[in-house]
C-alpha positions in Angstrom: -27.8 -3.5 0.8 -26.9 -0.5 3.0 -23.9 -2.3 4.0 -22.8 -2.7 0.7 -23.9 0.8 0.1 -21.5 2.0 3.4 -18.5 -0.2 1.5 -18.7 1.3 -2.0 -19.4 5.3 -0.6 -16.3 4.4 2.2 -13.7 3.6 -0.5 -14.5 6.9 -3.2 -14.2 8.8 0.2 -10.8 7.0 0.8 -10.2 6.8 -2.7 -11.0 11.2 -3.0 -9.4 12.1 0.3 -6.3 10.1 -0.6 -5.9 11.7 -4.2 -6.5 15.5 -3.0 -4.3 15.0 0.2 -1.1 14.0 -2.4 -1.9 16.7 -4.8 -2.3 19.5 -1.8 1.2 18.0 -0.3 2.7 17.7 -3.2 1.8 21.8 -4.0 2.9 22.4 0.0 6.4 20.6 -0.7 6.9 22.8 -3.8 6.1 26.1 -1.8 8.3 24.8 0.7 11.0 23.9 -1.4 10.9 20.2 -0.2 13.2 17.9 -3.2 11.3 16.1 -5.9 14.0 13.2 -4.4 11.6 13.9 -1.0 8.7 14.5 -2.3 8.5 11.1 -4.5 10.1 9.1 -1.4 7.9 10.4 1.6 4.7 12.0 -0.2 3.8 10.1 -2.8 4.6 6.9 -0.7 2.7 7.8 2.0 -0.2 9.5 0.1 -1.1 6.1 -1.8 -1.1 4.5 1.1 -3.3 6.9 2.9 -6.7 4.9 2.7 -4.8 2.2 3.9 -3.5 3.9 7.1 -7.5 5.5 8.0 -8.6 2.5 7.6 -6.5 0.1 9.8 -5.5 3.5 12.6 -9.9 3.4 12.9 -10.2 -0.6 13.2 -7.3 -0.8 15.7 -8.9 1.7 17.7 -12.4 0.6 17.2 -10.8 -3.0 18.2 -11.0 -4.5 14.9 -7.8 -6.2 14.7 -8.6 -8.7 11.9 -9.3 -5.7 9.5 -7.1 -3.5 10.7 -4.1 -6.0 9.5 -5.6 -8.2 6.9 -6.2 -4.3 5.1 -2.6 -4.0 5.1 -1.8 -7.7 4.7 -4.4 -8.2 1.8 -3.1 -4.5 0.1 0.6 -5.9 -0.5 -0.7 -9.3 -2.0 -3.2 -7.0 -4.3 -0.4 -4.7 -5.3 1.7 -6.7 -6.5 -0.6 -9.8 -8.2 -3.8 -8.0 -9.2 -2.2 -4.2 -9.5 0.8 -4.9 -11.4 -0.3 -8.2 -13.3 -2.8 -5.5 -14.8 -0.2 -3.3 -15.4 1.7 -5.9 -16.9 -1.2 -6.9 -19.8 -1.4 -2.9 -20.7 2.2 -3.3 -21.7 5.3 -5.7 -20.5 7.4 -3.0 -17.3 10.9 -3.1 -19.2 12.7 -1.6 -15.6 16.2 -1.1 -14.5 17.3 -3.4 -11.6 19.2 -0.9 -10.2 16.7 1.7 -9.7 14.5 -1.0 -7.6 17.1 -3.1 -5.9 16.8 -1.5 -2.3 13.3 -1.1 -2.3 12.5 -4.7 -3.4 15.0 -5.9 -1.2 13.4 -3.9 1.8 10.1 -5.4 0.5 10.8 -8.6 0.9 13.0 -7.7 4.1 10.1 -6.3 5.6 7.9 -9.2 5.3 10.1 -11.3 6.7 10.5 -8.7 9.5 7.0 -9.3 10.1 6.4 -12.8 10.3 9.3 -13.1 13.2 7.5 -10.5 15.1 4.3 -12.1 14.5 5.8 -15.6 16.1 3.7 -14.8 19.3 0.5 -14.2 17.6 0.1 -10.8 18.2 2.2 -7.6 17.3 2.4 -5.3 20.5 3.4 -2.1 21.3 7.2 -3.2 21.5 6.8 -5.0 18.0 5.6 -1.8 17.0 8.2 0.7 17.9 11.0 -2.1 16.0 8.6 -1.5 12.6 8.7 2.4 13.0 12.3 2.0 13.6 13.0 0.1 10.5 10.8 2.6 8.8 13.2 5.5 9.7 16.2 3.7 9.1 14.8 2.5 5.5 13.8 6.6 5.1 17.2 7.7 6.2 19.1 5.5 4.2 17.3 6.4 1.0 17.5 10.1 1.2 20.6 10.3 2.5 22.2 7.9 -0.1 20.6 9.7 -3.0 20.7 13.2 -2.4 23.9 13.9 -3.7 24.1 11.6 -6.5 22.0 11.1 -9.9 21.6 7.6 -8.9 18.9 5.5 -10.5 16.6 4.8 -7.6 16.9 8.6 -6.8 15.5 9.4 -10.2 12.6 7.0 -9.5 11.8 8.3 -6.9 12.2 11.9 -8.3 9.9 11.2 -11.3 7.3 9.6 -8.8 6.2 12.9 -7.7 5.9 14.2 -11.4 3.2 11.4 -12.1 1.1 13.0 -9.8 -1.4 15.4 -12.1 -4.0 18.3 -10.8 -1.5 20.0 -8.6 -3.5 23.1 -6.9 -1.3 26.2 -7.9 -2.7 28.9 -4.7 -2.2 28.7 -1.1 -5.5 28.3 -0.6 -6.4 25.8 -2.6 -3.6 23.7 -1.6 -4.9 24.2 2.2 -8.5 23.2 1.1 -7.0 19.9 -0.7 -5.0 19.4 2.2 -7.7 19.6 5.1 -10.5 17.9 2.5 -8.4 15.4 2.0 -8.0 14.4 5.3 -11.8 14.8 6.7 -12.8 12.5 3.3 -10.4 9.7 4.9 -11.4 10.2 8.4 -15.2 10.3 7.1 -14.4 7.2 4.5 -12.7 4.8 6.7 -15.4 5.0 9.5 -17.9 4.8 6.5 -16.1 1.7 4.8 -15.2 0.0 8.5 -19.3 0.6 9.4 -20.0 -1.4 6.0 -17.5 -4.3 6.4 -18.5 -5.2 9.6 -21.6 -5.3 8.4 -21.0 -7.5 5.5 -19.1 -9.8 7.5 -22.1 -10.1 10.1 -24.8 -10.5 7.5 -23.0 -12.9 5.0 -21.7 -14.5 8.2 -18.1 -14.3 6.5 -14.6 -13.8 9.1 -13.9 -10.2 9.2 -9.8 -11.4 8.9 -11.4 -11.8 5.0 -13.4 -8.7 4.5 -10.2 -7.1 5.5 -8.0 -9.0 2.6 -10.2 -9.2 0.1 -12.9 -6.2 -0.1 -11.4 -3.6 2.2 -7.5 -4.1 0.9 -8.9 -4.0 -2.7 -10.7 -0.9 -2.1 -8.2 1.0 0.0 -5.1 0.2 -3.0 -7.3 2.1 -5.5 -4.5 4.9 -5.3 -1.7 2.8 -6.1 -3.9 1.5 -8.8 -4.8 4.6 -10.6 -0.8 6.1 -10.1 1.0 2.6 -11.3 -1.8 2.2 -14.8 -1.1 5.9 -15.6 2.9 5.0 -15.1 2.3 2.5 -17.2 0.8 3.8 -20.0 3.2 6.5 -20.1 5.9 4.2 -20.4 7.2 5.0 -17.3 7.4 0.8 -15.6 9.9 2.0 -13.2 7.7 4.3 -11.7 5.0 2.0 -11.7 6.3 -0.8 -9.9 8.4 1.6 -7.9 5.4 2.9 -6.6 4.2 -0.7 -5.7 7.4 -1.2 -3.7 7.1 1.5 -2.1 3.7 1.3 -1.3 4.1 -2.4 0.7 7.2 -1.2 2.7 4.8 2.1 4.0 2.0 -0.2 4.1 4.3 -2.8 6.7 6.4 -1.3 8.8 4.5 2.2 8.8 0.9 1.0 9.4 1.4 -1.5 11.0 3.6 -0.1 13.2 1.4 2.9 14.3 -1.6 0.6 14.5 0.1 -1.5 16.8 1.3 1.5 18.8 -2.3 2.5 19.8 -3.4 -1.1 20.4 -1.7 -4.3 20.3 -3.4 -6.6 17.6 -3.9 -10.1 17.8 -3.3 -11.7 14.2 -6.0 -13.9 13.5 -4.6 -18.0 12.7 -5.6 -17.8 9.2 -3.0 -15.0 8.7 -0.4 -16.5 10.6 -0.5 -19.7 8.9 -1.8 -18.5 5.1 -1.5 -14.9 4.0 1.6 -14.0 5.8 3.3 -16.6 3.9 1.7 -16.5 0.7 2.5 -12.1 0.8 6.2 -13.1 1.9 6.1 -15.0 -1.4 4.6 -12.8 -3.6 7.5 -10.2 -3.2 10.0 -12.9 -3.4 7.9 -13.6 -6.9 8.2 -10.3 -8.1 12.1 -10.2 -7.0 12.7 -13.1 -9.4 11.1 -11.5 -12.3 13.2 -8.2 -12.4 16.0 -9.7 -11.4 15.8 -12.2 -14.1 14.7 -10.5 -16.8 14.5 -7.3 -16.0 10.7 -6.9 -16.7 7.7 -8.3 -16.4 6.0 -9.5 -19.8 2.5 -10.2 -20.0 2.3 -13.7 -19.6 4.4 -13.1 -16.5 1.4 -10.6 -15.9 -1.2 -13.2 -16.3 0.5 -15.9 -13.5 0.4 -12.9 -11.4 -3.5 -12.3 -11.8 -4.1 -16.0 -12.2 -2.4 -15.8 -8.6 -4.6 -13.5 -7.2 -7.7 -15.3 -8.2 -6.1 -18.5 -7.1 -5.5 -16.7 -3.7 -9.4 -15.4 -3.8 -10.3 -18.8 -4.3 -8.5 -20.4 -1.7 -8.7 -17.7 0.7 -13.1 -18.1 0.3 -13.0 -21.6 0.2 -10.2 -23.3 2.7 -10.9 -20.1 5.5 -13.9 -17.9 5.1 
């Protein structure tokens, strides 16, 4: 029970931390005069992924490996099967190809990225440094491509940051949602790692698992609560934009720092299952903008039908 207990209070610490650390960086960028076009692309991308990062930065240092990349690993599969196949049944995400071609193209780039560097079983500091790299380059490319135009992905990304709500108007404030923030996601992920473990010892469950299932569902509640609000504003682009963009911050970011601090050994199961299965998710989600330039609801219900296939499977054939 306290386990449990340490789970649930470490992801509304995560979940707290990472919602007052965008809305204090979003009110700093606007003080500083940082673009909406680089506010949407850096801040809100790397805010909802902010649980995400404490959690697999602390189990990479705490020699967690299993969590550290089966949080990130598990997060991508969630986002796009259980977070946008919801999104999908509150209504059908009509969206313009154009305004997500790069970033689901980097998506699915990214994973495959990923899996080569994985070949060896582990992702060292060298594999590192090559994701942080692609990071950049994917950052540079975007803002320097956009800034100057009106295109559509620039406008995504530009209307990103005005999802956000609850912005703190003072300096002050701004500084206390800033420095809150990040204490609640320090404070949540050792909270939330001190939990799992537990779980995993008690229910005598892999903690490659914990980290896919519980942890990654509880660390994507950002992108969860941005992407339904998107949604019910009518705004699909942003929602799935902000999906995208989540799982390329979420690869070759975390990842990429975890691995810098310690090398990680990727547990079999990974290699051989989730890789794959969150290489073909995105490939998935690619087919159905591409096609039809949306995803309806029954399109929304295979994706959560996958999901709770992948649960199954992932309990049954590996736990």
């Amino acid at each position: 029970m306290f386990d449990l207990f340490f789970l649930i209070i470490g992801i509304v610490l995560l979940t707290i931390g990472g919602e007052l650390l965008i809305r204090g960086s979003l009110s700093a960028a606007s003080f500083f005069k940082v673009s909406p076009l680089l506010s949407g692309l850096i801040i809100v991308g790397f805010g909802t992924s902010a649980p995400e990062f404490a959690v697999s930065v602390d189990a990479a240092i705490n020699l967690r490996a299993d969590i550290a990349i089966g949080n990130v690993v598990g997060s991508n599969i969630g986002n796009i099967l259980l977070i946008l196949g919801l999104c999908a049944l509150i209504k059908p995400l009509a969206v313009r190809p154009l305004a997500l071609k790069r970033d689901a193209l980097t998506v699915m780039l990214s994973s495959v990225l990923l899996l080569v560097l994985v070949g060896g079983s582990s992702l060292a500091r060298f594999d590192a440094i090559i994701l942080a790299i692609a990071l950049l380059g994917y950052l540079l490319l975007a803002y320097f491509s956009q800034r100057h135009t009106s295109s559509p992905s620039a406008e995504l990304h530009k209307a990103e940051a005005t999802e956000v709500t609850g912005i703190p108007g003072s300096t002050l404030k701004t500084i206390v949602y800033i420095l809150l923030g990040l204490l609640l996601l320090i404070a949540g992920a050792q909270v939330l790692l001190l939990g799992a473990i537990g779980i995993a010892e008690s229910f005598e469950i892999s903690e490659a698992f914990i980290g896919l299932i519980l942890v990654a569902v509880g660390t994507s509640l950002p992108e969860l609560s941005i992407s339904v609000l998107a949604t019910i504003r009518g705004h699909a682009d942003v929602a799935v934009g902000n999906i995208l963009g989540s799982n390329i911050f979420n690869t070759l970011g975390i990842l990429g720092v975890s691995a810098m601090l310690q090398p990680l050994p990727v547990n079999q199961r990974i290699l051989d299952f989730d890789l794959w299965i969150m290489l073909g998710v995105s490939m998935l989600l690619f087919l159905f903008l591409y096609t039809g330039k949306k995803v309806t609801r029954r399109e929304g219900c295979i994706l959560l039908f996958g999901y709770l296939a992948y649960v199954f499977f992932s309990f049954t054939l590996f736990s």
